[in-house]
MMTF fields as JSON, N, C-alpha, C and O atoms, coordinates in Angstrom:
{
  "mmtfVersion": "1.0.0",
  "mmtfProducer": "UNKNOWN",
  "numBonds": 479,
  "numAtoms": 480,
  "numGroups": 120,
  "numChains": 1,
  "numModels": 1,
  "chainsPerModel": [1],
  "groupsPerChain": [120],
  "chainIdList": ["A"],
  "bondAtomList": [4, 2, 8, 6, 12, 10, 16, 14, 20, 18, 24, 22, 28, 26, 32, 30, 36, 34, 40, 38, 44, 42, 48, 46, 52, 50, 56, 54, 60, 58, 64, 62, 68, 66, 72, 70, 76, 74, 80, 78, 84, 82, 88, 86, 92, 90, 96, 94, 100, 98, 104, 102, 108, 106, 112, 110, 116, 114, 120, 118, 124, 122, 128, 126, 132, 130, 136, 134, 140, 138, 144, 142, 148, 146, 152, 150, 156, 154, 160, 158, 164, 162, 168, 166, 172, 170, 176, 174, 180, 178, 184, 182, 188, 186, 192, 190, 196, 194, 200, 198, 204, 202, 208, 206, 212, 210, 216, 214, 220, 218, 224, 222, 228, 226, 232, 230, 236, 234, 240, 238, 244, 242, 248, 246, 252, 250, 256, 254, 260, 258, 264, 262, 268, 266, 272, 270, 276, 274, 280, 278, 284, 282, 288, 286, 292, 290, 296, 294, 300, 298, 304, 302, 308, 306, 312, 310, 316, 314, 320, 318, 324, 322, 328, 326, 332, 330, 336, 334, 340, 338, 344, 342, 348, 346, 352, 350, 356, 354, 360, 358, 364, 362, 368, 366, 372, 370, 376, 374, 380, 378, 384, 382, 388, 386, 392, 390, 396, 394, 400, 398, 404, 402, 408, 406, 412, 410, 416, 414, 420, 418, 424, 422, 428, 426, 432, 430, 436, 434, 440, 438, 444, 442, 448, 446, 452, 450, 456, 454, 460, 458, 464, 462, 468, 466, 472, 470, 476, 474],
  "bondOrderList": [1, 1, 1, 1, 1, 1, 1, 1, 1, 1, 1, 1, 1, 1, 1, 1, 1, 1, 1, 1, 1, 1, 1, 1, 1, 1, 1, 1, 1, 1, 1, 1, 1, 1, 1, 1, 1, 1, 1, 1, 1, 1, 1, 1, 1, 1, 1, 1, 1, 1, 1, 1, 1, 1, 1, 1, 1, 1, 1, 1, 1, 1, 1, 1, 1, 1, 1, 1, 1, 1, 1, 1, 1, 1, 1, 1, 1, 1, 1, 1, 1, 1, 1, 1, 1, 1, 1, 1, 1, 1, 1, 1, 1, 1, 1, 1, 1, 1, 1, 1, 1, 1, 1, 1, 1, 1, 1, 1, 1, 1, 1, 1, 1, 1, 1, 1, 1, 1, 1],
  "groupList": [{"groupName": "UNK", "atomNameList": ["N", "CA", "C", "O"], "elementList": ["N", "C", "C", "O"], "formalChargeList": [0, 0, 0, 0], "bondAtomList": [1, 0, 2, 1, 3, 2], "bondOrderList": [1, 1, 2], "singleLetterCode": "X", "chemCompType": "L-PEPTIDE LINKING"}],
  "groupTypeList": [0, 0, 0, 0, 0, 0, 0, 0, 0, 0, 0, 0, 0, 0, 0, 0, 0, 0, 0, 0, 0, 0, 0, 0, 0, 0, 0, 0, 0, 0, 0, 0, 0, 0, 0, 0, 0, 0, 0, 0, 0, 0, 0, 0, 0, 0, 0, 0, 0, 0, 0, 0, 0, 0, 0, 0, 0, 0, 0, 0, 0, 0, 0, 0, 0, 0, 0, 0, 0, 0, 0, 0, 0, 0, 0, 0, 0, 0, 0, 0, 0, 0, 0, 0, 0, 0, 0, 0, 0, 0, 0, 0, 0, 0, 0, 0, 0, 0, 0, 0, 0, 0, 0, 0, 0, 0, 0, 0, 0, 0, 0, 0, 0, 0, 0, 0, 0, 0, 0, 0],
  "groupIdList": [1, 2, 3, 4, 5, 6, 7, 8, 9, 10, 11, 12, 13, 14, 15, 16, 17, 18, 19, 20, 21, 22, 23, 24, 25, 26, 27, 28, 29, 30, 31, 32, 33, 34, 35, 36, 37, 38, 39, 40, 41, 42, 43, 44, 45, 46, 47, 48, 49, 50, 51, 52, 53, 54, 55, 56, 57, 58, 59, 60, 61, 62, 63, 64, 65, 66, 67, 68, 69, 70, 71, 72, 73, 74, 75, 76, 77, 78, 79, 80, 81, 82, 83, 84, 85, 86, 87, 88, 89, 90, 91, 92, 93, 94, 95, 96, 97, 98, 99, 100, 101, 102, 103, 104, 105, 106, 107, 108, 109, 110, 111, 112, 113, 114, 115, 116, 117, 118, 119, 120],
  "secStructList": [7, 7, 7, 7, 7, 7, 1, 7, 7, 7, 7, 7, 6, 6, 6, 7, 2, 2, 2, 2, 2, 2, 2, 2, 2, 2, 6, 6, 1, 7, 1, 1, 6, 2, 2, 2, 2, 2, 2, 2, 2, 2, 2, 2, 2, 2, 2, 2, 2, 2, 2, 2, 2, 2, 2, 2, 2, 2, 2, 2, 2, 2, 2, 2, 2, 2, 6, 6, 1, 1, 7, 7, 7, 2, 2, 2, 2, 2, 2, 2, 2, 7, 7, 2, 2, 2, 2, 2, 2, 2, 2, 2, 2, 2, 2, 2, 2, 2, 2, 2, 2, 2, 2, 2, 2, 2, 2, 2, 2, 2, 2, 2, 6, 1, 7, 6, 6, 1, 7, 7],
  "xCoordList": [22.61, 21.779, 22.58, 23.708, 22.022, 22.773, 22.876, 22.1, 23.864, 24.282, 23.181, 22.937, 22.416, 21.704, 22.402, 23.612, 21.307, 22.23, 21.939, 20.759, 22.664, 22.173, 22.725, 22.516, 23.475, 24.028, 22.639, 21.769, 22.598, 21.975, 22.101, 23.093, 21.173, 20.992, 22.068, 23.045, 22.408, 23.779, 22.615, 21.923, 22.315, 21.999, 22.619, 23.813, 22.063, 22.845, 23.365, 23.034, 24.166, 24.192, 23.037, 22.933, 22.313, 21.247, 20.346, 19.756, 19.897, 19.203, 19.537, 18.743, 20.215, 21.169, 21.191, 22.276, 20.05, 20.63, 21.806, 22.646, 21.732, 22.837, 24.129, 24.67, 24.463, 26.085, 26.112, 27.127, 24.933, 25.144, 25.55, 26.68, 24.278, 25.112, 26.292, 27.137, 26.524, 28.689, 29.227, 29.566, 29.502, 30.253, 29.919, 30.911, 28.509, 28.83, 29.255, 29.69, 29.194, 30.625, 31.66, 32.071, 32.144, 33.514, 34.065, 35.196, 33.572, 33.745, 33.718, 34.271, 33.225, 33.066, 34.39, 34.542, 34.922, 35.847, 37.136, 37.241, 38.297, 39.815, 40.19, 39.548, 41.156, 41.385, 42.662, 43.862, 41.801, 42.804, 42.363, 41.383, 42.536, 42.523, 41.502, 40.487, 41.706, 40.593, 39.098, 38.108, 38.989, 38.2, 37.237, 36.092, 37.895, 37.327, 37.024, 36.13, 37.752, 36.804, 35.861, 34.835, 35.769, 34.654, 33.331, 32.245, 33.789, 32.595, 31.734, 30.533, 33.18, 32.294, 31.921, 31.075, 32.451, 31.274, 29.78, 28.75, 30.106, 28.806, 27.648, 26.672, 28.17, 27.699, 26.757, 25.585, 27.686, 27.292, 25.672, 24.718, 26.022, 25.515, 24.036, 23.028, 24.141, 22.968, 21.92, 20.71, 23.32, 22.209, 21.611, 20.632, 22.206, 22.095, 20.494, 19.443, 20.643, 19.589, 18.376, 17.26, 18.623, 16.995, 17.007, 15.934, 17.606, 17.463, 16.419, 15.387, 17.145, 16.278, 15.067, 14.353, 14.629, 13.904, 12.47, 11.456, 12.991, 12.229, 11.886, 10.889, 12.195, 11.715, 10.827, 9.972, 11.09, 10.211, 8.741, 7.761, 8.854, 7.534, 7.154, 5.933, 7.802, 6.723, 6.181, 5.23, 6.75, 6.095, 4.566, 3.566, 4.652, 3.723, 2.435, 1.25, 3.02, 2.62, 1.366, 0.265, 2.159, 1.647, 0.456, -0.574, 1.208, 0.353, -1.235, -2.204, -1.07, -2.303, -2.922, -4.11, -2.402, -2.532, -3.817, -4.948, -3.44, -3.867, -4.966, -6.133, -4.724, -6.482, -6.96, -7.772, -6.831, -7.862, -8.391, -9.594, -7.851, -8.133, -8.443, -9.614, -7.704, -7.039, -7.881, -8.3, -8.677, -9.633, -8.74, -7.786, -9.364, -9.298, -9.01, -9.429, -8.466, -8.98, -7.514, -6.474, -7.449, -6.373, -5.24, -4.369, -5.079, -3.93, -3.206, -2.028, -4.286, -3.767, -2.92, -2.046, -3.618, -3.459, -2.118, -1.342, -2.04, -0.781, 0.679, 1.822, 0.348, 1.077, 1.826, 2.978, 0.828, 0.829, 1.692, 2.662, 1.863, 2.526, 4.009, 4.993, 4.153, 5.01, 6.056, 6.269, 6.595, 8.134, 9.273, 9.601, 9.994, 11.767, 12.411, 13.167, 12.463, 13.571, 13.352, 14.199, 11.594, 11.658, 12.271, 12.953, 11.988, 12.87, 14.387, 15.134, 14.797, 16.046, 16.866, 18.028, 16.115, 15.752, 15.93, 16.932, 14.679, 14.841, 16.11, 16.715, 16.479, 17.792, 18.987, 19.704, 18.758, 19.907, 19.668, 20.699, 18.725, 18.294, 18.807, 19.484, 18.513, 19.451, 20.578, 21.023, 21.377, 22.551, 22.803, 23.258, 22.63, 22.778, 22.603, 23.248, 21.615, 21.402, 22.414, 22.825, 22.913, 24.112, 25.496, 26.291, 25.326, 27.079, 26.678, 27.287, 25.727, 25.504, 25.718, 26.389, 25.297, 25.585, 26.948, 27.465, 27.447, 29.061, 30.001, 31.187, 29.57, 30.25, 30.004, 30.929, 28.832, 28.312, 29.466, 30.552, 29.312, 30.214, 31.69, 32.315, 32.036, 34.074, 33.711, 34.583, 32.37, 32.722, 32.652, 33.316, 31.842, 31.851, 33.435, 33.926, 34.161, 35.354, 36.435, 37.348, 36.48, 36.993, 36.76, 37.629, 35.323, 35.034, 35.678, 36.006, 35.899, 36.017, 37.735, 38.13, 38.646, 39.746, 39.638, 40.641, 38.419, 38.958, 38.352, 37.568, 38.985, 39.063, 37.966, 37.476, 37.002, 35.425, 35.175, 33.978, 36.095, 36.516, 35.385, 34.475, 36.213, 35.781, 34.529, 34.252, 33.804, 33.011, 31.318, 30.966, 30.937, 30.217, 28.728, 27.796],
  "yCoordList": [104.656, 104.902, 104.553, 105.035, 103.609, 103.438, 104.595, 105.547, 104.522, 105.675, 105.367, 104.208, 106.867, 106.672, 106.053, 106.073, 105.438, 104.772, 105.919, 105.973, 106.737, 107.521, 107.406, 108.19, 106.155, 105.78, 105.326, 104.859, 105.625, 104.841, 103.662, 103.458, 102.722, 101.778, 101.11, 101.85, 99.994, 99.905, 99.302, 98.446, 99.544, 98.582, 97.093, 97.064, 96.075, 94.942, 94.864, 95.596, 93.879, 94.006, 93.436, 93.739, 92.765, 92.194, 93.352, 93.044, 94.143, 95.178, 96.545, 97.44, 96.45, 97.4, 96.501, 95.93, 96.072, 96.094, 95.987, 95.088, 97.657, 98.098, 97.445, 96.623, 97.851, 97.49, 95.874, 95.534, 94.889, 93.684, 93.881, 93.894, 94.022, 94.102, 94.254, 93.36, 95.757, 96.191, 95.152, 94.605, 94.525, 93.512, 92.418, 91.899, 91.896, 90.794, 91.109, 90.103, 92.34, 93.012, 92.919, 91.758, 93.499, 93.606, 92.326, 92.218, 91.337, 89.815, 88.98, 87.945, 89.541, 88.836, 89.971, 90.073, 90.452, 91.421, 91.071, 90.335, 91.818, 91.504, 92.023, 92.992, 91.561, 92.46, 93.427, 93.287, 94.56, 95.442, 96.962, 97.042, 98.102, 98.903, 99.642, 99.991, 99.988, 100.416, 99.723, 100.452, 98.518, 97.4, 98.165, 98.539, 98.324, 98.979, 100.417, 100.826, 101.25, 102.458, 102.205, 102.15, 101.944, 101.216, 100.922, 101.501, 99.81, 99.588, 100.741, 101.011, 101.429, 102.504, 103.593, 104.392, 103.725, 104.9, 104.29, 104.896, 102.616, 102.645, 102.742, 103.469, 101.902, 102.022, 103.583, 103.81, 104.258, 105.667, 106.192, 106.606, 105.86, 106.097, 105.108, 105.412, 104.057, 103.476, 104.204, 104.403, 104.659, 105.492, 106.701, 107.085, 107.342, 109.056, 108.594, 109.216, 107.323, 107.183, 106.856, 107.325, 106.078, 105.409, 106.962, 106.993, 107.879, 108.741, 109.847, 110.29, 110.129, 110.489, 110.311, 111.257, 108.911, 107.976, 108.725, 109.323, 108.34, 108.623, 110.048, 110.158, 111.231, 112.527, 112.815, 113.7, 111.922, 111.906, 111.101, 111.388, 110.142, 109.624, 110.511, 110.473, 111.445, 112.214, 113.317, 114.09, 113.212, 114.609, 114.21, 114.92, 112.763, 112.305, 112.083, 112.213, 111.723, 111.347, 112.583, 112.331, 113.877, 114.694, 115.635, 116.202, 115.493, 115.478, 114.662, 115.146, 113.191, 112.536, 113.163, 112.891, 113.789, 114.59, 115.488, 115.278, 116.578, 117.785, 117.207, 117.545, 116.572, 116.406, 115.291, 114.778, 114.601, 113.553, 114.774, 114.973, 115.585, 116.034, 117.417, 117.738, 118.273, 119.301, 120.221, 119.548, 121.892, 122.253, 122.781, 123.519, 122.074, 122.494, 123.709, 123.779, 124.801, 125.925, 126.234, 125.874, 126.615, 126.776, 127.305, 126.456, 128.262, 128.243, 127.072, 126.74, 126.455, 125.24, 124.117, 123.494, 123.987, 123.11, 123.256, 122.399, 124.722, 124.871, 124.895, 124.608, 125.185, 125.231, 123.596, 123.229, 123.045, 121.326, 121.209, 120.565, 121.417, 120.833, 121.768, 121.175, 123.03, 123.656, 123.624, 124.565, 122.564, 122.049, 121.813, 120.792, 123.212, 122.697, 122.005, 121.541, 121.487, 120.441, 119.244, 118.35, 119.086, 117.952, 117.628, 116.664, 118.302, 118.399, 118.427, 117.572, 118.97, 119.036, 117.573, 117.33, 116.821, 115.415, 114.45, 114.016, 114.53, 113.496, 113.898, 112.964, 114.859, 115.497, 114.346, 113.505, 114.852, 113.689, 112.615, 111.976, 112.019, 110.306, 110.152, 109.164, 111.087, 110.637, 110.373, 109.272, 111.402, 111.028, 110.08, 109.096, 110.06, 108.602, 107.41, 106.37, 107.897, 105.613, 105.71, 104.565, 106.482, 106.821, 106.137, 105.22, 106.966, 106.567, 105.228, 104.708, 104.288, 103.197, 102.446, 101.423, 102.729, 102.196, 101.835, 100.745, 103.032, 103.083, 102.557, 102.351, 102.35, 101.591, 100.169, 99.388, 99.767, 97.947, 98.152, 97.658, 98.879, 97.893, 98.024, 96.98, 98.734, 98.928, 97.721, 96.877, 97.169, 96.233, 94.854, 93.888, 94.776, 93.453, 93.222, 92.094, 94.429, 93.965, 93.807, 93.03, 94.124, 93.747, 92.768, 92.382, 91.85, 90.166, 89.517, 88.337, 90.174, 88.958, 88.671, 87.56, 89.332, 88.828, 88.417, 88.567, 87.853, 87.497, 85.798, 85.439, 85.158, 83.692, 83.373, 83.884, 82.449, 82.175, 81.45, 81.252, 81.013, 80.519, 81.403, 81.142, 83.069, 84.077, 85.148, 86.006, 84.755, 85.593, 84.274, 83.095, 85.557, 84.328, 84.989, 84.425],
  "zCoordList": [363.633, 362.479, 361.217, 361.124, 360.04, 359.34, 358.292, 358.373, 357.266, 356.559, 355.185, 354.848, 354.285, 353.743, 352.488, 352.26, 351.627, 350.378, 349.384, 349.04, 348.911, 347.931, 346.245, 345.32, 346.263, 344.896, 344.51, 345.244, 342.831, 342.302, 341.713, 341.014, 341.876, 341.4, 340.72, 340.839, 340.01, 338.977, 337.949, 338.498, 336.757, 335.871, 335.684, 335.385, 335.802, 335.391, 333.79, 332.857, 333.796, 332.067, 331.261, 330.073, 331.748, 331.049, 331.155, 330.119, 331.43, 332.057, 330.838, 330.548, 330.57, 329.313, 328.306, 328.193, 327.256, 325.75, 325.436, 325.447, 324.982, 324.564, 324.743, 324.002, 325.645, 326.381, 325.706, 325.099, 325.845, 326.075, 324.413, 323.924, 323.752, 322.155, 322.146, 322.111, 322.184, 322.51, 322.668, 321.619, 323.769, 324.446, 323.401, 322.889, 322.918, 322.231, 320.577, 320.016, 319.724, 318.676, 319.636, 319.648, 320.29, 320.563, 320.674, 320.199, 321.169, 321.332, 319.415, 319.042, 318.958, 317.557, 316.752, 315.535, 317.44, 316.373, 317.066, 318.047, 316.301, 316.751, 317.964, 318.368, 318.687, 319.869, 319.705, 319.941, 319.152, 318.544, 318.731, 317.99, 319.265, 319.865, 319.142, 319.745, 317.596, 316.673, 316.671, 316.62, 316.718, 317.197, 318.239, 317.982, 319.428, 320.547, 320.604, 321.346, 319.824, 319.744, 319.185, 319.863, 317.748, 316.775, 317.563, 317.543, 318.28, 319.515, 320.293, 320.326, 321.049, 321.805, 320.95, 321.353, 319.806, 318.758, 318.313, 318.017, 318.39, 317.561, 319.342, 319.529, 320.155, 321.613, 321.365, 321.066, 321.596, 321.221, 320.848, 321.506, 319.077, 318.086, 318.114, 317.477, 318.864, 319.378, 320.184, 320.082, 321.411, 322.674, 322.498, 323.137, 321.603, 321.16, 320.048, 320.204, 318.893, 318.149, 319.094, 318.866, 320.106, 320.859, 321.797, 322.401, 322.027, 322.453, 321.966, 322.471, 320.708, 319.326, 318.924, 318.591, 318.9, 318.772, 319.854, 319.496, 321.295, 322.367, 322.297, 323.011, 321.799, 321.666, 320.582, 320.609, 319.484, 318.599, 318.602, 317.916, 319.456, 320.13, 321.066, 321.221, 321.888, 322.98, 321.708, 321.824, 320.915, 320.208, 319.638, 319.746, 318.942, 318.649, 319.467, 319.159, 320.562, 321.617, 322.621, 323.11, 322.593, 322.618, 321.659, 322.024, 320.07, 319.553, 319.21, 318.626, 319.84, 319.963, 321.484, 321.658, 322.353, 323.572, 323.192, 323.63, 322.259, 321.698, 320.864, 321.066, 320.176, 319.194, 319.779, 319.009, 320.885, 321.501, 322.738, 322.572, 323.854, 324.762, 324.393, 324.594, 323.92, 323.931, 323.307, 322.366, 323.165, 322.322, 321.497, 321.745, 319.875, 318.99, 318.556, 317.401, 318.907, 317.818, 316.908, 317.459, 316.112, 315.011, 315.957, 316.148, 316.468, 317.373, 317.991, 317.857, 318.779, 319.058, 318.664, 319.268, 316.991, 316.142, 315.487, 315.066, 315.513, 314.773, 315.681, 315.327, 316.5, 318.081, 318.26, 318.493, 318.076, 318.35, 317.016, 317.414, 315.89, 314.887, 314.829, 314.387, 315.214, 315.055, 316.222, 316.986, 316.244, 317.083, 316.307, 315.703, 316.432, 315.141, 315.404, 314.551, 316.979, 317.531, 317.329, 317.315, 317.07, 316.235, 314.712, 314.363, 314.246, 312.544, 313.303, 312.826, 314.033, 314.491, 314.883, 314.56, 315.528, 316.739, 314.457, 313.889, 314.035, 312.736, 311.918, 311.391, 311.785, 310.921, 311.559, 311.017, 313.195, 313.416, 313.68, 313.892, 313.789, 313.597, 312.164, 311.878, 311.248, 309.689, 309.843, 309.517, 310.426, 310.541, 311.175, 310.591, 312.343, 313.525, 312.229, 312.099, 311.43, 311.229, 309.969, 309.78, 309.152, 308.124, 309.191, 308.985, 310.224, 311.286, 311.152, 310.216, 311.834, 312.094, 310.984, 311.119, 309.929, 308.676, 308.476, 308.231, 308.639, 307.975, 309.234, 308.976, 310.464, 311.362, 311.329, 311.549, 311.073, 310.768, 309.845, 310.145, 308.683, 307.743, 308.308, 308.49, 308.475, 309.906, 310.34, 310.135, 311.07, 311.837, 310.969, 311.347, 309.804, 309.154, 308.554, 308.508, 308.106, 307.544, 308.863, 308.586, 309.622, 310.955, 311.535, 312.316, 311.379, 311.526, 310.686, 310.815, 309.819, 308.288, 308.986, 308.631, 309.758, 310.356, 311.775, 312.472, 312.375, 313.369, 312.925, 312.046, 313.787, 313.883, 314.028, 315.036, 313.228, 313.773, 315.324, 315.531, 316.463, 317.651, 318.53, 319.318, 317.694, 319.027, 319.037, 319.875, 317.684, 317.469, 318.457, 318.509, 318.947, 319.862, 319.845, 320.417]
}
């Protein structure tokens, strides 16, 4: 009997965005150790934002749930709008796209020294 496969799956790299972006900054920047954290913070700061991102669409999402299906009555209504983790979820999408901000620019002055050869 063969043995069950219980790993999951591997994403390819094409299959991951993300990563592929990463890899193609890290490739356009110096090969220099700061360089590469840089990378894996903004890596990061990508996955945590589309993360963000995706909780704030089920909320919406749900809320079109509740007033297309759902009966109306003021309890309801207010029920449906009153989620803090959403205000919680956009608070840090602010922050997230501020990091992102302030890491693009780490990474534009960190291109401006590498050789135009390797930025690809």
């Amino acid at each position: 009997m063969p043995p069950l496969a219980l790993a999951a799956p591997v994403l390819s790299r094409q299959a991951d965005p993300v990563r592929v972006a990463a890899e193609r900054l890290a490739r356009a920047l110096p090969a220099r150790t700061d360089a590469a954290v840089l990378v894996d913070l903004l890596e990061d700061d990508l996955r945590e934002g589309l993360d963000a991102l995706g909780d704030v669409e089920a909320h919406f999402s749900d809320l079109l749930g509740t007033l297309r299906t759902g009966p109306l009555t003021p309890v309801n209504l207010v029920n449906a709008g009153d989620d803090p983790r959403i205000i919680e979820r956009l608070d840090y999408l602010q922050h997230l796209v501020l990091q992102l901000r302030k890491r693009l620019a780490q990474a534009a002055a960190m291109a401006r020294q590498t050789p135009p050869s390797r930025a690809r």
